[in-house]
C-alpha positions as a printed NumPy array, in Angstrom:
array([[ 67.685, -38.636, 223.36 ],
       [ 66.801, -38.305, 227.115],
       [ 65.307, -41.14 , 228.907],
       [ 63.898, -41.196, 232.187],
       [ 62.855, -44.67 , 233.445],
       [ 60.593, -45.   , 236.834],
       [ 62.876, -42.435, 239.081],
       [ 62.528, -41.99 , 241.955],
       [ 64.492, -39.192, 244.348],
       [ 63.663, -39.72 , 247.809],
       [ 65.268, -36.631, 250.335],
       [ 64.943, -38.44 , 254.072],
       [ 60.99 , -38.559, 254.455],
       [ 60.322, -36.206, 251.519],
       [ 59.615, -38.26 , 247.93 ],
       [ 60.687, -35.518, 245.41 ],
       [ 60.117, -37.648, 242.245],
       [ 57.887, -40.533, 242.319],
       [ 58.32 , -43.415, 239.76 ],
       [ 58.693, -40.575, 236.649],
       [ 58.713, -42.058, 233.549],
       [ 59.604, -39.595, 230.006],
       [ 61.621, -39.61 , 226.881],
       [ 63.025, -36.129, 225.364],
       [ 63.375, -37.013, 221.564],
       [ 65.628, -35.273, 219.404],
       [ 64.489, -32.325, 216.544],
       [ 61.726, -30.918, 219.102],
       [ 61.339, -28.512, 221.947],
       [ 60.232, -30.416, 224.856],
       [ 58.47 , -28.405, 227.751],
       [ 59.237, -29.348, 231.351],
       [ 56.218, -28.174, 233.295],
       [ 55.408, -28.429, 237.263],
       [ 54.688, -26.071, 239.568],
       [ 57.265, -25.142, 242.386],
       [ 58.106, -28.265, 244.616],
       [ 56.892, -30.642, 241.614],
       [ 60.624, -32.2  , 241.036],
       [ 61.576, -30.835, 237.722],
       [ 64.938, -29.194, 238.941],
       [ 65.681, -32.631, 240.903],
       [ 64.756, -34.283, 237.336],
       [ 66.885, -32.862, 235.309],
       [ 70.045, -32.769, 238.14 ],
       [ 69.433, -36.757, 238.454],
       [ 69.608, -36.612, 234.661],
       [ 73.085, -35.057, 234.78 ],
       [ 74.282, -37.069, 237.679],
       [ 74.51 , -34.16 , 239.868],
       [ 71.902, -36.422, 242.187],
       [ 71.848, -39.754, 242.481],
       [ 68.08 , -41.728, 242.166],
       [ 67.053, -43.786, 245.212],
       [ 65.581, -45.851, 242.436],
       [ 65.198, -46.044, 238.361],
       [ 67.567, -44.508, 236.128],
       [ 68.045, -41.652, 233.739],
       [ 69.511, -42.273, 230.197],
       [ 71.846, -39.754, 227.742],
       [ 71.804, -40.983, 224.361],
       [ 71.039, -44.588, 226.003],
       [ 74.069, -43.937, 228.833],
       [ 74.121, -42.882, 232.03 ],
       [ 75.786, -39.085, 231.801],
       [ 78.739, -40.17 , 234.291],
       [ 79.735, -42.585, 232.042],
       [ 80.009, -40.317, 229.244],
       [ 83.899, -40.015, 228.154],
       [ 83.769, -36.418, 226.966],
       [ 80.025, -34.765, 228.489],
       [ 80.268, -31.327, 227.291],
       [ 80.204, -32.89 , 223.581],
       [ 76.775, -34.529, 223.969],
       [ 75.325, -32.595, 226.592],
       [ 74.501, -29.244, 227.307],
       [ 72.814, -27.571, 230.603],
       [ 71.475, -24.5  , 232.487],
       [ 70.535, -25.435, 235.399],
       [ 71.534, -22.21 , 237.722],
       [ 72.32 , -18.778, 235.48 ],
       [ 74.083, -17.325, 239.437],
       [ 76.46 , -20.115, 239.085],
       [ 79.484, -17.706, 238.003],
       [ 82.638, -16.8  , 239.269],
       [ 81.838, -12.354, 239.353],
       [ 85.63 , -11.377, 239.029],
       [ 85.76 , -13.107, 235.694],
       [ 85.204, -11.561, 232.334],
       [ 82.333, -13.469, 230.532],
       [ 85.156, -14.59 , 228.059],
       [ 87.689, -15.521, 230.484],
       [ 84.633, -17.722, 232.384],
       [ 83.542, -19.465, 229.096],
       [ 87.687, -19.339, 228.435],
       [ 88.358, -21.391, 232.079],
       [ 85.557, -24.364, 230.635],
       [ 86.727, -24.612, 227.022],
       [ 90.514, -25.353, 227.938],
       [ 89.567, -27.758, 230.763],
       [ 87.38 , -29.385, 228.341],
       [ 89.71 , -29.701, 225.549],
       [ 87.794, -26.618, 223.056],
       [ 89.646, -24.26 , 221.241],
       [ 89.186, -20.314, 222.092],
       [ 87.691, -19.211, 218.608],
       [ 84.672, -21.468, 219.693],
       [ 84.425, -19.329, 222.941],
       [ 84.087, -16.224, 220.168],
       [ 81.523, -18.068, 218.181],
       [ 79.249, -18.825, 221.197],
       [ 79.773, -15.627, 222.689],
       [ 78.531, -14.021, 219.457],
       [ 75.648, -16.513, 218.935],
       [ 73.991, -15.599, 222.164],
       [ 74.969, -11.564, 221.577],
       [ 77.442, -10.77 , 224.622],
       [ 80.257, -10.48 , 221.955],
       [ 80.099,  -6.412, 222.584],
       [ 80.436,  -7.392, 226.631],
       [ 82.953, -10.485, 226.566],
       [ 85.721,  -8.221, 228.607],
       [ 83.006,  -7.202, 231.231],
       [ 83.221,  -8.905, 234.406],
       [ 80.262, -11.272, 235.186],
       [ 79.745,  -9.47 , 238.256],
       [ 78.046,  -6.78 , 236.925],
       [ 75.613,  -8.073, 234.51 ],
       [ 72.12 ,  -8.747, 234.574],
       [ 70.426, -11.619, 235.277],
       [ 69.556, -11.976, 231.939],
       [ 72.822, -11.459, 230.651],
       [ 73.967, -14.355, 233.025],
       [ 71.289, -16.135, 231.147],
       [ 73.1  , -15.831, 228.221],
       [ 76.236, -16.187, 229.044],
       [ 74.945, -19.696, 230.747],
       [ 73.922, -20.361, 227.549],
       [ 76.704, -20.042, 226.056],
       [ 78.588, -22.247, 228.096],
       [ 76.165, -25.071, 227.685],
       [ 76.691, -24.913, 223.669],
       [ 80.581, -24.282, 224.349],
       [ 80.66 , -28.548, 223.147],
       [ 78.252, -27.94 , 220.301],
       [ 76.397, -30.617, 221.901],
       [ 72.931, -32.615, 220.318],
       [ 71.472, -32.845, 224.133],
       [ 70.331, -29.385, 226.154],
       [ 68.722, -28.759, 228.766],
       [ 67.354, -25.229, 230.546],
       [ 66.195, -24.834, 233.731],
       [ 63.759, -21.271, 233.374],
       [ 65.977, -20.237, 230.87 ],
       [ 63.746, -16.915, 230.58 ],
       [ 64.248, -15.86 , 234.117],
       [ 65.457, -12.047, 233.972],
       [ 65.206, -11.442, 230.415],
       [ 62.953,  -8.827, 229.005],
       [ 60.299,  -8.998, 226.67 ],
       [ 62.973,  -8.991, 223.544],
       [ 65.432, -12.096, 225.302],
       [ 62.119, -13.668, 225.747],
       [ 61.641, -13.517, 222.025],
       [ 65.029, -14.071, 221.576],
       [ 65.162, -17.169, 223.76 ],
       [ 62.17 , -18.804, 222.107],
       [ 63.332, -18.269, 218.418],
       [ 67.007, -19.845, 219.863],
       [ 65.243, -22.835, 221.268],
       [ 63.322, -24.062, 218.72 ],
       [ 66.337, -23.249, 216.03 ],
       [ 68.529, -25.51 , 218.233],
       [ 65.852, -28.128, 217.867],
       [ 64.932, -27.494, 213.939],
       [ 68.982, -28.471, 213.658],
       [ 68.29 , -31.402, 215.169],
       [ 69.269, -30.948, 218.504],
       [ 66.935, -32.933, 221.451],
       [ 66.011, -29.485, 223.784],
       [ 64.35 , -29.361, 227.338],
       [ 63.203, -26.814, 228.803],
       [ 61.342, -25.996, 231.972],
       [ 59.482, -22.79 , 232.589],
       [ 56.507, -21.403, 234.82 ],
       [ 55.218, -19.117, 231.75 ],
       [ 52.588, -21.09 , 230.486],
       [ 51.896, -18.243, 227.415],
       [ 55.828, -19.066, 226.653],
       [ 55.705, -22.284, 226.595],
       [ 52.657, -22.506, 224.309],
       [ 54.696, -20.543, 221.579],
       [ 58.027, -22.481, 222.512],
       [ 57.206, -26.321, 222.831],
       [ 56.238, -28.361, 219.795],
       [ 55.98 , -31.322, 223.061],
       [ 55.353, -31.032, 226.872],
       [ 55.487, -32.809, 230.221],
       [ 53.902, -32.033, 233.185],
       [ 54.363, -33.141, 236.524],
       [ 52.819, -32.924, 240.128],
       [ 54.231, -33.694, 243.064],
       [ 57.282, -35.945, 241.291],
       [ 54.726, -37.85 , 239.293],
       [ 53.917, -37.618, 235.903],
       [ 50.412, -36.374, 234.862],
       [ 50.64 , -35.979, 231.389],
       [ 53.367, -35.989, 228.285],
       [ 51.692, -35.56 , 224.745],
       [ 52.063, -33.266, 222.042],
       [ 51.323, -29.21 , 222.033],
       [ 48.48 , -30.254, 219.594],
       [ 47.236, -33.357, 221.35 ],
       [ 46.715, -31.539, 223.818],
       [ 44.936, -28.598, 222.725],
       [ 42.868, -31.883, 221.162],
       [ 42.085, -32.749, 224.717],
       [ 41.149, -29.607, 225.754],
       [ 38.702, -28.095, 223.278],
       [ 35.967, -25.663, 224.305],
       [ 33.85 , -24.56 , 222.211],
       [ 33.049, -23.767, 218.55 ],
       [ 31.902, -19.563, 218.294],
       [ 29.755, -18.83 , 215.257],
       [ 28.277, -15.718, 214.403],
       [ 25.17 , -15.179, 211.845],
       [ 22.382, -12.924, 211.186],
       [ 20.055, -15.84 , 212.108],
       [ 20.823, -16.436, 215.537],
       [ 17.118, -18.317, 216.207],
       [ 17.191, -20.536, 213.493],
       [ 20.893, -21.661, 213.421],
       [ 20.402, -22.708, 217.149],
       [ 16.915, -24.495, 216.454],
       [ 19.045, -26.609, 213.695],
       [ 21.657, -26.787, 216.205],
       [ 19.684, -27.925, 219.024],
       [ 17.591, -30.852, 216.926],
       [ 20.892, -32.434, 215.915],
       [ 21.984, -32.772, 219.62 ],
       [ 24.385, -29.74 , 220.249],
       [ 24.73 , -27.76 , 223.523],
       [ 24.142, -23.944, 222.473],
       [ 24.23 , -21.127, 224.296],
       [ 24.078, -17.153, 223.106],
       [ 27.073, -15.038, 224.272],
       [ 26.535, -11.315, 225.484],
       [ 27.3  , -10.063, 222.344],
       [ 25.179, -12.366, 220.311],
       [ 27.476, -15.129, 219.084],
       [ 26.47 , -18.619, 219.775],
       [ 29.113, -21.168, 221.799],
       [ 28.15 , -24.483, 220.843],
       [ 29.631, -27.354, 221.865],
       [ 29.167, -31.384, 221.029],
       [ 29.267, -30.793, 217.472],
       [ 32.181, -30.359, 215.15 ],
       [ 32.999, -26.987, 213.261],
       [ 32.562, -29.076, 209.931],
       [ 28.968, -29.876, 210.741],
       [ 28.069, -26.595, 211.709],
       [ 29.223, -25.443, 208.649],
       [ 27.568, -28.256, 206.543],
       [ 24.162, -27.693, 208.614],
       [ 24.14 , -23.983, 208.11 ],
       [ 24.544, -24.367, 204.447],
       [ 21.715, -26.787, 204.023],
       [ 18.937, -24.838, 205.982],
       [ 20.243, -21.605, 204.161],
       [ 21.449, -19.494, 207.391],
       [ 24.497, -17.369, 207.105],
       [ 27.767, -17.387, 208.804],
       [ 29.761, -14.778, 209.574],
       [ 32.519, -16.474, 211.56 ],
       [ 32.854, -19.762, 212.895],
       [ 35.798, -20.143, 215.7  ],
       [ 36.924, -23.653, 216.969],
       [ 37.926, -22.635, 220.372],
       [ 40.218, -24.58 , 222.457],
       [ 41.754, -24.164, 226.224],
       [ 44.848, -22.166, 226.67 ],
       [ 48.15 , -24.204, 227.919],
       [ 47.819, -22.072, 230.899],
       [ 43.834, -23.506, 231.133],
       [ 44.759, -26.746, 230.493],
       [ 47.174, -26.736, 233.105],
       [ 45.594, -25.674, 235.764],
       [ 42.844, -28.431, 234.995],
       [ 45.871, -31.142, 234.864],
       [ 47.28 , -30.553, 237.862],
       [ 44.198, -29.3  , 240.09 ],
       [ 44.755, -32.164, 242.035],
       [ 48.953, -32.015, 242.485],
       [ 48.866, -28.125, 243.536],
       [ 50.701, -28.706, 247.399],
       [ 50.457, -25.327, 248.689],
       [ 47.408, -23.537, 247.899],
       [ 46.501, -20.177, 248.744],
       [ 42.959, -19.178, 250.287],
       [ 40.287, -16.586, 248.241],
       [ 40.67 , -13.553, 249.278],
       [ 38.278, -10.938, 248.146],
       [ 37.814,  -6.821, 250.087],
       [ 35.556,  -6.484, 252.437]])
């Protein structure tokens, strides 16, 4: 488990975090959502002791990481994919942090093979991809076959099939039990990686709650078609629901649940031909959450 308890990372004047507050529980993907400048890279270095909190304190399995004996057992990060010596091979990189860290070489093979470099291991680093460095950084954060990781835009680079790949790795680390966070700007990722998210704004937390919770919180609309547009939104309208007709002659109702609709349609004998429960996208209901963190923010522009 991650904990993060009131922290606070103050550069000089600047107040990166602000009195964040989270817990990353194990068997889940956790979502680590801000927008540039919101804290989350200074978050998860505090976590690893790579910065020290003005105030507050983060927690590894209920320890701070720099008192962890052996940290590459329990813990496992990506923080920066560039981080590479280039001359090295990717197996002779992952080769350098296995002996130093007491692992065994046929676990560099395994991991290797696990993230699909095995067919490049001899290359140097130097000339790979960004996404391959991806990978490779992956690799070395699982070199400990540890139950705590972390990725910092782990999708950075990749194309559309290491995106895939990335999300089905993620949430198989977690489905073995593994606590995973992960912190990404693609919202449309991040809605088919994260089973939990937290968002932040300006180093303070504005919401942590479940993928479903959340959608919960952020439901639009129910869409119903039928034949009998007129008389579904008369019933509609006695009982107290908003309705409105679409252009192409659905009806968006909202203050009433899908269940009702469907129960009120059946008694006064009108047909349905689809009824949609229609909630906000994580993108949507992200820009609402944070409309008020956003720091820099550009003007409209439209042609003239």
């Amino acid at each position: 488990m991650i904990e993060v308890r009131e922290l606070t990372k103050r550069y000089g004047p600047k107040t990166a975090v602000d009195g964040l507050s989270f817990t990353v529980e194990p068997g889940r993907v956790t979502g680590f959502l801000g927008a540039n400048g919101a804290g989350k890279s200074t978050t998860m270095r505090a976590i690893l002791g790579l910065d020290r909190p003005t105030s507050g304190e983060t927690l590894v399995n209920g320890r701070p990481y720099t008192s962890i004996k052996d940290p590459m057992f329990e813990v496992g990060a990506l923080l920066d994919a560039g981080a590479v010596h280039g001359g090295r091979s990717a197996f002779n990189h992952l080769r350098c942090l296995a002996v130093s860290n007491g692992i065994g070489g046929k676990r560099v093979t395994e991991v290797l093979e696990r993230v699909g470099l095995a067919g490049v291991a001899r290359k140097r680093v130097g000339g790979f991809s960004l996404g391959m460095r991806q990978r490779l950084g992956i690799a070395a954060a699982l070199l400990g076959d540890p139950g705590v990781l972390m990725f910092d835009e782990p999708v950075n680079g990749l194309d559309p099939e290491g995106i895939r790949w990335i999300r089905e790795f993620m949430r198989a680390l977690a489905a073995e039990g593994r606590t995973v966070l992960v912190s990404s700007h693609l919202m449309s990722e991040m809605a088919l990686t994260a089973d939990h998210i937290v968002i932040i704004g300006r180093g303070k937390l504005i919401t942590e709650t479940s993928m479903a919770d959340l959608a919960q919180r952020h439901k639009r609309d129910v869409l119903v078609r039928t034949p009998q547009v007129a008389e579904l939104k008369s019933a509609l309208a006695e009982v107290g629901a908003t309705v409105s007709v679409t252009e192409d002659a659905a009806l968006s109702v909202t203050g009433l649940e899908a269940a009702k609709i469907g129960e009120l349609a059946f008694a006064r004998g009108v047909v349905l031909h689809e009824m949609t429960p229609r909630t906000a996208s994580l993108e949507e209901a992200y820009m609402e959450l944070t409309e008020d963190s956003v720091e820099y923010r550009a003007k409209e522009w439209s042609a003239a």
